[in-house]
PQR file of N, CA, C, O and H, with PARSE charges and radii, in Angstrom:
ATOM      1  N   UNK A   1      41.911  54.939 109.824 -0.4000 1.5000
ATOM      2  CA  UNK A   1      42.360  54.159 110.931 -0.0000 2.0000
ATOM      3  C   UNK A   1      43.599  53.347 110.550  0.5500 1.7000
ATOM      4  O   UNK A   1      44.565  53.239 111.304 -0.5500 1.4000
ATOM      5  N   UNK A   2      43.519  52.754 109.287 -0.4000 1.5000
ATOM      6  CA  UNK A   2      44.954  52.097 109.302 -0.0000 2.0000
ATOM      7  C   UNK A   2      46.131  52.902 108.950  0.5500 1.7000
ATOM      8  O   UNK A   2      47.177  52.282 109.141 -0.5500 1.4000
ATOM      9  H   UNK A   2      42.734  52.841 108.674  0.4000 1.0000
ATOM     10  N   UNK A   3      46.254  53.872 108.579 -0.4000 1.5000
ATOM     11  CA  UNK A   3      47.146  55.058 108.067 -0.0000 2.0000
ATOM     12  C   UNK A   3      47.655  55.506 109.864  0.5500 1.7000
ATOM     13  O   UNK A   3      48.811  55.850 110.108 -0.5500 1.4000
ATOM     14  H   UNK A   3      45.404  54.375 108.423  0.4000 1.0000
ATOM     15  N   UNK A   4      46.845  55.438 110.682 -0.4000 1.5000
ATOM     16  CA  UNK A   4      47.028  55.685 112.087 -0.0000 2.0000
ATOM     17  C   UNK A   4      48.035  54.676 112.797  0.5500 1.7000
ATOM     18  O   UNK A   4      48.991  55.015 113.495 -0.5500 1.4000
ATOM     19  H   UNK A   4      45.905  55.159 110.484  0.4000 1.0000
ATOM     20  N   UNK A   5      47.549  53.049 112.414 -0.4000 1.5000
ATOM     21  CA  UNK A   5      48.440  51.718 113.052 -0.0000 2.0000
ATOM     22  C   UNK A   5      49.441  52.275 112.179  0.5500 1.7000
ATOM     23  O   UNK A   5      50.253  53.020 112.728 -0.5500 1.4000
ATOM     24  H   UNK A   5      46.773  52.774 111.847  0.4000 1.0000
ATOM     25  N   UNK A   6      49.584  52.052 110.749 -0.4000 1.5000
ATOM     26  CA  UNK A   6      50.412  51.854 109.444 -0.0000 2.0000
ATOM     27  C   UNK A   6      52.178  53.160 110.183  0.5500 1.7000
ATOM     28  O   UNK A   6      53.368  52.874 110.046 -0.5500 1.4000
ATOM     29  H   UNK A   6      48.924  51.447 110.302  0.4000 1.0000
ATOM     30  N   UNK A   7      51.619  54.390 110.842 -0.4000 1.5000
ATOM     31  CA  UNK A   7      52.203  55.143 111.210 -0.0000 2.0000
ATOM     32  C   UNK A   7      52.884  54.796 112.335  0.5500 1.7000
ATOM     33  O   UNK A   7      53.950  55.360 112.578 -0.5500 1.4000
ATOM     34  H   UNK A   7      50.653  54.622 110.953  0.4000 1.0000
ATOM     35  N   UNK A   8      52.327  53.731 113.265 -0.4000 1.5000
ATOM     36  CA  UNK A   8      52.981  53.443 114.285 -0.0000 2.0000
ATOM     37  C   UNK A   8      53.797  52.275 114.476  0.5500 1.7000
ATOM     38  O   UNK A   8      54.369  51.832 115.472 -0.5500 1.4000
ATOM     39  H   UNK A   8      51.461  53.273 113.068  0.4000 1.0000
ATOM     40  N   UNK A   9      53.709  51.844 113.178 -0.4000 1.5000
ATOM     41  CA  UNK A   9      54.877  50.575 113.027 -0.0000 2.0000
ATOM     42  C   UNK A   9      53.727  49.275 113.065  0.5500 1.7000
ATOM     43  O   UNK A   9      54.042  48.201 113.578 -0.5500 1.4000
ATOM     44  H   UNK A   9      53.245  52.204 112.369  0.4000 1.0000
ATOM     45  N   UNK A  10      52.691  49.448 112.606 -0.4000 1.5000
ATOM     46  CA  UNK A  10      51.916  48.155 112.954 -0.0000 2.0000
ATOM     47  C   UNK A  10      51.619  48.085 111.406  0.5500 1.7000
ATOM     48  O   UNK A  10      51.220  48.988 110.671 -0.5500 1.4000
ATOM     49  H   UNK A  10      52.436  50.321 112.189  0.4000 1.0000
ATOM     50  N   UNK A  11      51.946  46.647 111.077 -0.4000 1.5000
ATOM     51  CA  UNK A  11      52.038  45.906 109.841 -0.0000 2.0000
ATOM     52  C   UNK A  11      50.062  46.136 109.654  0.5500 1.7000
ATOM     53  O   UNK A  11      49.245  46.177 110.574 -0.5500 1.4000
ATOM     54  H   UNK A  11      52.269  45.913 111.675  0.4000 1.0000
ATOM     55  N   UNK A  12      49.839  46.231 108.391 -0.4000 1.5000
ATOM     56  CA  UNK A  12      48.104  46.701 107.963 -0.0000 2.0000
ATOM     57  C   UNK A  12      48.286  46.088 106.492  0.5500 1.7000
ATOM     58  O   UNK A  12      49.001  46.358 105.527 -0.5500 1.4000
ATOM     59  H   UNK A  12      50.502  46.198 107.644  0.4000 1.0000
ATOM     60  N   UNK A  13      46.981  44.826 106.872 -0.4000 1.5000
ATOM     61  CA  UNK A  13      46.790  44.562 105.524 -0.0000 2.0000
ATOM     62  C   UNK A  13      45.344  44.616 105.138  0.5500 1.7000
ATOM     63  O   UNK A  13      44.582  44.800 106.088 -0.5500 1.4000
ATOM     64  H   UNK A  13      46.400  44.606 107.656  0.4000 1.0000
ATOM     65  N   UNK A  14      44.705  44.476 103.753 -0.4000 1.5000
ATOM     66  CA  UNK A  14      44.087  44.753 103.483 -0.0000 2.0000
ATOM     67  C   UNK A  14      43.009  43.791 102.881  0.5500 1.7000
ATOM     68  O   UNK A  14      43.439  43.476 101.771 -0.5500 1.4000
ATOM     69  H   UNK A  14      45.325  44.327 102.982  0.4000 1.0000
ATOM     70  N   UNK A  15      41.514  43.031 103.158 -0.4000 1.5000
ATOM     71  CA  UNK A  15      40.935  42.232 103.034 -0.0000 2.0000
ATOM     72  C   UNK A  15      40.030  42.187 102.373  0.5500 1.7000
ATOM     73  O   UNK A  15      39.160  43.037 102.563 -0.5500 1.4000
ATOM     74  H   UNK A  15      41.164  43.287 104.059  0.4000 1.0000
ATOM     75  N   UNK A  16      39.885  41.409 101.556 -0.4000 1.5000
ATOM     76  CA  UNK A  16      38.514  41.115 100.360 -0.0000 2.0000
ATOM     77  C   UNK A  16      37.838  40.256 101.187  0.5500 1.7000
ATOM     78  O   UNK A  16      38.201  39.435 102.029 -0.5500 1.4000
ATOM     79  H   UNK A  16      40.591  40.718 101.401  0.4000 1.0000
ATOM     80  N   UNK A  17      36.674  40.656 100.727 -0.4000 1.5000
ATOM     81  CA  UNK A  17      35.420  39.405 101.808 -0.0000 2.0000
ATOM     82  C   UNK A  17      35.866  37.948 101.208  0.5500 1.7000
ATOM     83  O   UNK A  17      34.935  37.316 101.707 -0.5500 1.4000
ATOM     84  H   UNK A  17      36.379  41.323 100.043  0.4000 1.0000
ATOM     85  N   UNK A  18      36.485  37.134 100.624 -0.4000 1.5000
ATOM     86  CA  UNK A  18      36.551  35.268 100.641 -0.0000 2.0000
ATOM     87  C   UNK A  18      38.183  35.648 101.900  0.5500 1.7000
ATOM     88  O   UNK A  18      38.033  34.840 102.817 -0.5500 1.4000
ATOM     89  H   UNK A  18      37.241  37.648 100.219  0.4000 1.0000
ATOM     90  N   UNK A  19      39.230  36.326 102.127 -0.4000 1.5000
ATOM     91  CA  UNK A  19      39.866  36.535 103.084 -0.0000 2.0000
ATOM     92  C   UNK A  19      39.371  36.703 104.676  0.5500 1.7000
ATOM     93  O   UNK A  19      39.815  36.208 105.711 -0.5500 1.4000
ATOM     94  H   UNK A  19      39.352  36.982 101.383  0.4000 1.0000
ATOM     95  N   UNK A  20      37.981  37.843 104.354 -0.4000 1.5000
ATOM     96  CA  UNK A  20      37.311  38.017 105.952 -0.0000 2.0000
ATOM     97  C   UNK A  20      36.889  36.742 106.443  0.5500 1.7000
ATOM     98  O   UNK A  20      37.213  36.354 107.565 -0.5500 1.4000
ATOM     99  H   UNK A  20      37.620  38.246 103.513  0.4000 1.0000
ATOM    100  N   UNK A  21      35.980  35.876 105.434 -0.4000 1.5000
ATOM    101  CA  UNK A  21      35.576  35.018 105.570 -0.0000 2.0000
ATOM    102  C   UNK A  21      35.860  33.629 106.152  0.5500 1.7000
ATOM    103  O   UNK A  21      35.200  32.696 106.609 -0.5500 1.4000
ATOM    104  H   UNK A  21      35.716  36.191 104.522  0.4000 1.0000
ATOM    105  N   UNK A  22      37.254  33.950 105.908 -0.4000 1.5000
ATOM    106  CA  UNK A  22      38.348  32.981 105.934 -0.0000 2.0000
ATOM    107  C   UNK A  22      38.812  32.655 107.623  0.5500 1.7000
ATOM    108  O   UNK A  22      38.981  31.651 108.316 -0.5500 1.4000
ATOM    109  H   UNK A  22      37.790  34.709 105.537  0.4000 1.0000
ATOM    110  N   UNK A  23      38.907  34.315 107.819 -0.4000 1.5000
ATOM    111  CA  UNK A  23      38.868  34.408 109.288 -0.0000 2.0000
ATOM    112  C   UNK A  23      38.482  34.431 109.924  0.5500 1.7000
ATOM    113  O   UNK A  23      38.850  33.930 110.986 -0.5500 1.4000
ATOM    114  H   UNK A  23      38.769  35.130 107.256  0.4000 1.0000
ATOM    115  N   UNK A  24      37.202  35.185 109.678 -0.4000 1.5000
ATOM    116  CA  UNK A  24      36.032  34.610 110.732 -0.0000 2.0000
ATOM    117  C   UNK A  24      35.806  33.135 111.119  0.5500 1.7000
ATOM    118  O   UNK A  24      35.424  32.781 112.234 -0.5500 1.4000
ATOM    119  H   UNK A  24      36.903  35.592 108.815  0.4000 1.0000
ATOM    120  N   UNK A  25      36.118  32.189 109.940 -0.4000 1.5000
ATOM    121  CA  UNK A  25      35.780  30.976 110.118 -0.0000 2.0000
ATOM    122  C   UNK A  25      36.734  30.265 111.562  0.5500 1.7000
ATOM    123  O   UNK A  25      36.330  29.647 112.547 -0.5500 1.4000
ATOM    124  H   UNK A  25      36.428  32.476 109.034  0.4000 1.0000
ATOM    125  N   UNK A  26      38.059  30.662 111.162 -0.4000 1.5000
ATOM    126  CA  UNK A  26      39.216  30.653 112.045 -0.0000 2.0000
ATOM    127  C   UNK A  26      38.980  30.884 113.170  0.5500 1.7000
ATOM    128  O   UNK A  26      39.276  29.981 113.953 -0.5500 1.4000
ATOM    129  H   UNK A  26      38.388  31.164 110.362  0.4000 1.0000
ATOM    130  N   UNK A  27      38.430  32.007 113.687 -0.4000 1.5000
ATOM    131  CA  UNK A  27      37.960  32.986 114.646 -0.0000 2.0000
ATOM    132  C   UNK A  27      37.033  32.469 115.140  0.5500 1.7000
ATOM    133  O   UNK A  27      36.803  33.072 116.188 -0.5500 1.4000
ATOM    134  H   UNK A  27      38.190  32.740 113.051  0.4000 1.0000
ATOM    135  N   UNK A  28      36.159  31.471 114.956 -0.4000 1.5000
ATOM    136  CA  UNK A  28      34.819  31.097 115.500 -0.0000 2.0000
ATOM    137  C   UNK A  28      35.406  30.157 116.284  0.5500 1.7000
ATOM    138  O   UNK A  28      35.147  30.321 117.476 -0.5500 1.4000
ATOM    139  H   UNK A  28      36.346  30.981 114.104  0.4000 1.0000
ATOM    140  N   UNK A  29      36.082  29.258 116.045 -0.4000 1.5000
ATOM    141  CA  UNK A  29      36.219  28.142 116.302 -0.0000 2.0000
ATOM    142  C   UNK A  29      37.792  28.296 117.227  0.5500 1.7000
ATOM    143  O   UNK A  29      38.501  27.312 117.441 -0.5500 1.4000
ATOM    144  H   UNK A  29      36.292  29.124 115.076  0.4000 1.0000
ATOM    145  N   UNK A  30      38.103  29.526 117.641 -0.4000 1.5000
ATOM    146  CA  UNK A  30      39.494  29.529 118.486 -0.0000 2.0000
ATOM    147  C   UNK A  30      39.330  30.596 119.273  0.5500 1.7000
ATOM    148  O   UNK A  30      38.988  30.176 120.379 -0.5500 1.4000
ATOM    149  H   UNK A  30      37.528  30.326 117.468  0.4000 1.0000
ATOM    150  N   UNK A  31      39.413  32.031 119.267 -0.4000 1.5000
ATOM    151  CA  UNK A  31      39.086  33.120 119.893 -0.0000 2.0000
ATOM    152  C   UNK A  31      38.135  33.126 120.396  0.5500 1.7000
ATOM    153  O   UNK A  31      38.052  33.282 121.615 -0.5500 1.4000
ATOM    154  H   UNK A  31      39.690  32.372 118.369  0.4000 1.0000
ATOM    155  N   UNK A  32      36.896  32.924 119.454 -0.4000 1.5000
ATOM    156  CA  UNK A  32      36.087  33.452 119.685 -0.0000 2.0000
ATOM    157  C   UNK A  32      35.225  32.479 120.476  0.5500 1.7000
ATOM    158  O   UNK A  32      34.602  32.892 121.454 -0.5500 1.4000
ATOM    159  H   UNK A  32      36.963  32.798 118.465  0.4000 1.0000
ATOM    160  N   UNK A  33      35.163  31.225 120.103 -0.4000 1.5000
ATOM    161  CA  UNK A  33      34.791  30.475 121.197 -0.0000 2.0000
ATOM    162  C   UNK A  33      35.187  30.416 122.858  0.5500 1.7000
ATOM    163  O   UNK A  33      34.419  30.148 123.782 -0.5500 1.4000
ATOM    164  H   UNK A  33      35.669  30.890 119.309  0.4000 1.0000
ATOM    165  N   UNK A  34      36.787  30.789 122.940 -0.4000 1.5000
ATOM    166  CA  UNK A  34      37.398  30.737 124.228 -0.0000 2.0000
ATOM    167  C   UNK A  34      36.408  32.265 124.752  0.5500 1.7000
ATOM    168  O   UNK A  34      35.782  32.076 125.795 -0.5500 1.4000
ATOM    169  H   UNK A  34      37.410  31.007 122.190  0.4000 1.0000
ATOM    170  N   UNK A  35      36.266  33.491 124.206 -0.4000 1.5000
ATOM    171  CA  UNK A  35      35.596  34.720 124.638 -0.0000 2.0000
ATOM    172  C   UNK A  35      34.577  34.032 125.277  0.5500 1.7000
ATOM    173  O   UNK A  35      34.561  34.193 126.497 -0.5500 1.4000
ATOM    174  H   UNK A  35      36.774  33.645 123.359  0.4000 1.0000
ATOM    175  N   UNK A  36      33.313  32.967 124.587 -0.4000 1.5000
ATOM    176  CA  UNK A  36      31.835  32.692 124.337 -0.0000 2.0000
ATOM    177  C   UNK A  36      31.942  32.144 125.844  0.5500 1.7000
ATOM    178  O   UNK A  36      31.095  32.599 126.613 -0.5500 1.4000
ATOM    179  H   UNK A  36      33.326  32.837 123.596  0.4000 1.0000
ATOM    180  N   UNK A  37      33.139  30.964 126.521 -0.4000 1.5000
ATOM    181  CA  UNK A  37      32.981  30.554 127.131 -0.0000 2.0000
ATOM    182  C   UNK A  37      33.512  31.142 128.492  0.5500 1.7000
ATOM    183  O   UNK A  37      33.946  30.283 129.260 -0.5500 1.4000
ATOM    184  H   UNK A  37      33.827  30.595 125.896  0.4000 1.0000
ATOM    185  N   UNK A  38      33.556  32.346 128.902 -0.4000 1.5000
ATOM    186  CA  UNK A  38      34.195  32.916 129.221 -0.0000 2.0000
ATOM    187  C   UNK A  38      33.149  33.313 131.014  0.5500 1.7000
ATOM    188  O   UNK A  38      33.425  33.372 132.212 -0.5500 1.4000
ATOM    189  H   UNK A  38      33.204  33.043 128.278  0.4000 1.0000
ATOM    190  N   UNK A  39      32.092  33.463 130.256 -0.4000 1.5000
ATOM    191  CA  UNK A  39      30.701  33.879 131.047 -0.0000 2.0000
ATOM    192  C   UNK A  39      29.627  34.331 130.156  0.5500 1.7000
ATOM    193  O   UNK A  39      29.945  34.910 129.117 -0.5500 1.4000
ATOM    194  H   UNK A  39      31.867  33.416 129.283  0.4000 1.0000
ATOM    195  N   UNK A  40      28.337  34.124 130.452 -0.4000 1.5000
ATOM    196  CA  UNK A  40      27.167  34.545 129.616 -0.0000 2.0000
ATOM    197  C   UNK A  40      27.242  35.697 129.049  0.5500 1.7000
ATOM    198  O   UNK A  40      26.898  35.879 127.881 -0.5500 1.4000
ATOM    199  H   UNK A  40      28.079  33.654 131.296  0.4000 1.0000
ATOM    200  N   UNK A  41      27.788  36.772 129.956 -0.4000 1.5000
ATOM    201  CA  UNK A  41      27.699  38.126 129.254 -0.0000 2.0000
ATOM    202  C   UNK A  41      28.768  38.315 127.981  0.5500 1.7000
ATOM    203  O   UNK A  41      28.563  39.164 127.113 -0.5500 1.4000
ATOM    204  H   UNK A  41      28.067  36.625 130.905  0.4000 1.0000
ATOM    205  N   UNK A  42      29.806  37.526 127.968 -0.4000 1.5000
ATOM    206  CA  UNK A  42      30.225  37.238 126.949 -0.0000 2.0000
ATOM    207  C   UNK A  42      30.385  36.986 125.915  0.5500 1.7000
ATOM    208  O   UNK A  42      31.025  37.553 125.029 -0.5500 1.4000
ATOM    209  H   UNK A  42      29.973  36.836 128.673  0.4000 1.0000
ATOM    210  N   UNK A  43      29.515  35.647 125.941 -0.4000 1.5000
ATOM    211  CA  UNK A  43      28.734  35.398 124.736 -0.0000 2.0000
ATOM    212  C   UNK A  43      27.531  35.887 124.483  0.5500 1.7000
ATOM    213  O   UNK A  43      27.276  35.758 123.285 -0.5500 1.4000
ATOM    214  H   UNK A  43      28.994  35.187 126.660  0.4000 1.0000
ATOM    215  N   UNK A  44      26.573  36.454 125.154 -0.4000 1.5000
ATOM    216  CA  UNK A  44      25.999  37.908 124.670 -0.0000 2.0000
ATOM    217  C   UNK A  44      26.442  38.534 123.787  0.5500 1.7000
ATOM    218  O   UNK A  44      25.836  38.659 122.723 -0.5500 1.4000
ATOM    219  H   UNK A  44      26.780  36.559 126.126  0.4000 1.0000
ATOM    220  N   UNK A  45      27.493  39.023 124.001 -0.4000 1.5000
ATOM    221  CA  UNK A  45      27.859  40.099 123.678 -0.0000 2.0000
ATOM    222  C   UNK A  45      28.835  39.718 122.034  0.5500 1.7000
ATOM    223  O   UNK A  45      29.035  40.562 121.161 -0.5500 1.4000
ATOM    224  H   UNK A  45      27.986  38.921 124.866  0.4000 1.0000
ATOM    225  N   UNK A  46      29.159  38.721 121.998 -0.4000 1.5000
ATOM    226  CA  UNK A  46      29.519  38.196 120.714 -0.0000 2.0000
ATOM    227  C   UNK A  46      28.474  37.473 120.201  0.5500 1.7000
ATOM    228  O   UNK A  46      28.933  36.841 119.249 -0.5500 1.4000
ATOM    229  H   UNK A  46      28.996  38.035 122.707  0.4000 1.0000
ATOM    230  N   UNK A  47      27.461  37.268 120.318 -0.4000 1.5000
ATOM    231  CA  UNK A  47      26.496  36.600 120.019 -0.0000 2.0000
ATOM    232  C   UNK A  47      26.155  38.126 118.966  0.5500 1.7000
ATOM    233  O   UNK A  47      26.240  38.214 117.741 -0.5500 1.4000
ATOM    234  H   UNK A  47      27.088  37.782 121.090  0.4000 1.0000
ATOM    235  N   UNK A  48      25.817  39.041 119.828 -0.4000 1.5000
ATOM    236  CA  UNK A  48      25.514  40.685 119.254 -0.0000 2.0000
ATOM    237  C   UNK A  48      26.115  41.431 118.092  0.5500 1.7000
ATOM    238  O   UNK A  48      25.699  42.180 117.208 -0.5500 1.4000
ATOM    239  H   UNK A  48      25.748  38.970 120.823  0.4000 1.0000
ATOM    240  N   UNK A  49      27.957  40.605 118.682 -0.4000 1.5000
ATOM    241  CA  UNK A  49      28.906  41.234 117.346 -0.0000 2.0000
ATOM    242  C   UNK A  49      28.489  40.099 116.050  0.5500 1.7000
ATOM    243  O   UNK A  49      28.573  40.436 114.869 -0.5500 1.4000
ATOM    244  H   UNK A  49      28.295  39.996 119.400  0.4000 1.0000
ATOM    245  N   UNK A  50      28.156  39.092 116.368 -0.4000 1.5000
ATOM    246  CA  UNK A  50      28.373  38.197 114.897 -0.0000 2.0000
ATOM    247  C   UNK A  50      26.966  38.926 114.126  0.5500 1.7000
ATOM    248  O   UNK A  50      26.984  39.271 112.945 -0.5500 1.4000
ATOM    249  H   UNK A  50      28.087  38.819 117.328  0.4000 1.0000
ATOM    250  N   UNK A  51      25.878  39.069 114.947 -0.4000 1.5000
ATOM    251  CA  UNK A  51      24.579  39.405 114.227 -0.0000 2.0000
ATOM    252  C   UNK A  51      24.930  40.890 113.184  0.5500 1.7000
ATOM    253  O   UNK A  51      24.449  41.192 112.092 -0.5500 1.4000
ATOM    254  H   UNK A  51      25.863  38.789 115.907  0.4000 1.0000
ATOM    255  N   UNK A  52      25.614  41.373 113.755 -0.4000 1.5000
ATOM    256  CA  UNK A  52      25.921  42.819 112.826 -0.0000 2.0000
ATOM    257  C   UNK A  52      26.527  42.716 111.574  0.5500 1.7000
ATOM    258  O   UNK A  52      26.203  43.317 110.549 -0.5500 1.4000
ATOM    259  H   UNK A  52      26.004  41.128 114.642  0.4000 1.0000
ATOM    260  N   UNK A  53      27.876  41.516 111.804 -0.4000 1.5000
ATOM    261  CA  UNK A  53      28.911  41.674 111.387 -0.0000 2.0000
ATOM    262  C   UNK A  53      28.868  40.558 109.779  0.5500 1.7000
ATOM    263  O   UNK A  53      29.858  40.485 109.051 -0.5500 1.4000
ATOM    264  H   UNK A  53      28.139  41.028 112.637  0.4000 1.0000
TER
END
């Protein structure tokens, strides 16, 4: 998949879990909150992605 972006001009970098971590943290508290509040099924549904992820 990134050899696919990487081909189409889309900058691809590459992440060690204390980096993922990093972002997720980021991500909770900006994106992903604005998604949560969005409507219930929403946050469902990220409620679903964090449990996997």
């Amino acid at each position: 998949m990134a050899e696919i972006y990487a081909k189409a001009g889309v900058k691809v970098v590459d992440m060690d879990e204390k980096v993922m971590d990093e972002w997720r943290a980021i991500a909770r508290d900006t994106a992903w909150k604005d998604f949560a509040e969005r409507s219930a099924e929403a946050a469902a549904l990220l409620k679903l992605a964090e449990d996997v992820a």
